[in-house]
One Martini backbone bead per residue (centre of mass of N, CA, C, O) as a GRO file, in nm:
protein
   72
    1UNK     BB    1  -6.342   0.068   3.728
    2UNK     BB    2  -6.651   0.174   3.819
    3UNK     BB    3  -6.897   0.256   4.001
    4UNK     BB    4  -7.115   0.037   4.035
    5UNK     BB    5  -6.911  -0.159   4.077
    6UNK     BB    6  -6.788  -0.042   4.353
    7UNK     BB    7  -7.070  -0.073   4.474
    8UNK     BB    8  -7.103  -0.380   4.489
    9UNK     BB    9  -6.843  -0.444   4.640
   10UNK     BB   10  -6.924  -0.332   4.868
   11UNK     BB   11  -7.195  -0.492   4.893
   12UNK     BB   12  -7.019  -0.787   4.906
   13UNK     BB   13  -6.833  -0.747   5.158
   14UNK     BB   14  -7.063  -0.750   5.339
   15UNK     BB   15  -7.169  -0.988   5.308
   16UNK     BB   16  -6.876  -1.176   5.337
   17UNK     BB   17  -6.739  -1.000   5.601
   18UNK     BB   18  -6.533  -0.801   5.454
   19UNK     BB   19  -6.273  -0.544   5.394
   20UNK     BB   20  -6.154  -0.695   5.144
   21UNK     BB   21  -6.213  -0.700   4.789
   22UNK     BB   22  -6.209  -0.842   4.470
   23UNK     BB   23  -6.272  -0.909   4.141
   24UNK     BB   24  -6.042  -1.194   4.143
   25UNK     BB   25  -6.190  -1.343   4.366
   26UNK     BB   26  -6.234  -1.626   4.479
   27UNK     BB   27  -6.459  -1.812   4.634
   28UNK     BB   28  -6.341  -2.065   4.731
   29UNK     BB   29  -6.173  -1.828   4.912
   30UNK     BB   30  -6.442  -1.821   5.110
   31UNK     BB   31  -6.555  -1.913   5.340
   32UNK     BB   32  -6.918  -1.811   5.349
   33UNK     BB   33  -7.021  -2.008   5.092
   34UNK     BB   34  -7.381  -2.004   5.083
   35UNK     BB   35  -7.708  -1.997   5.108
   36UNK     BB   36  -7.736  -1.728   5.241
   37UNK     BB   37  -7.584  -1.569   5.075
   38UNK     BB   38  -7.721  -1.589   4.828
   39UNK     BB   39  -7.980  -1.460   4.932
   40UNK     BB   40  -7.826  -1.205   4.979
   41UNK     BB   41  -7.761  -1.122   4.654
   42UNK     BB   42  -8.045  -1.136   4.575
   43UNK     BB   43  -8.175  -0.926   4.778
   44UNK     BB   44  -8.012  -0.744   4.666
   45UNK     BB   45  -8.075  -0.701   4.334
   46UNK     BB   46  -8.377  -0.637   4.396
   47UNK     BB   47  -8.355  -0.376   4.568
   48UNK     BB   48  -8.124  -0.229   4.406
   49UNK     BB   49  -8.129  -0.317   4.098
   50UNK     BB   50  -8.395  -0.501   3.986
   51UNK     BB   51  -8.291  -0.757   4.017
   52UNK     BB   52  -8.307  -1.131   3.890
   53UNK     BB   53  -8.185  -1.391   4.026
   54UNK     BB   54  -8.043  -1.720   4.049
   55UNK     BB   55  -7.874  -1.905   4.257
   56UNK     BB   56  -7.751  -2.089   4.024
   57UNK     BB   57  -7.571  -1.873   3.936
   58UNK     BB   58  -7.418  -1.781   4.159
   59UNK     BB   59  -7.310  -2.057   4.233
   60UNK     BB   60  -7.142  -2.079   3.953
   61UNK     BB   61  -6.921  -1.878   4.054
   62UNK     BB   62  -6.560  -1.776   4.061
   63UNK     BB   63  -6.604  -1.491   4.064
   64UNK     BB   64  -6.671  -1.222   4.156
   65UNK     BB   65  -6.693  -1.070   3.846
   66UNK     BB   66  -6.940  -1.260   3.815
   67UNK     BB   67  -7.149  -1.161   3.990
   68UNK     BB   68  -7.134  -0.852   3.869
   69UNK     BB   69  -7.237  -0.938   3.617
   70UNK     BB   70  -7.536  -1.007   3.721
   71UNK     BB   71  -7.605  -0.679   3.747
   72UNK     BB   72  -7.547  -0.568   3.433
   0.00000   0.00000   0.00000
């Protein structure tokens, strides 16, 4: 894993509510996995990353490292 990597997993714990996140973590054991959380996946990626995502990508996502994938 990388320092990107790294920071941005740190920056989805904040949005999940969790202290221990791994990238290999399934969305669907995540409690709070809605359109709020979507929304702010979101708004991480245009703000710290200058990255446009689409919510239906999010919402696709299996694995937290499809997410972080998609900020890459």
């Amino acid at each position: 894993m990388n320092k990107i990597n790294d920071k941005i997993l740190k920056e989805l714990a904040n949005i999940f509510e969790k202290k221990n996140i791994k990238e290999i973590d399934k969305i669907s054991d995540l409690e709070h996995f809605d359109s709020l959380i979507i929304l702010q996946i979101m708004n991480l990626a245009k703000i710290r990353y200058k990255k446009e995502i689409e919510g239906r990508k999010i919402a696709n996502c299996k694995k937290i490292s499809d997410i972080i994938a998609l900020f890459i």
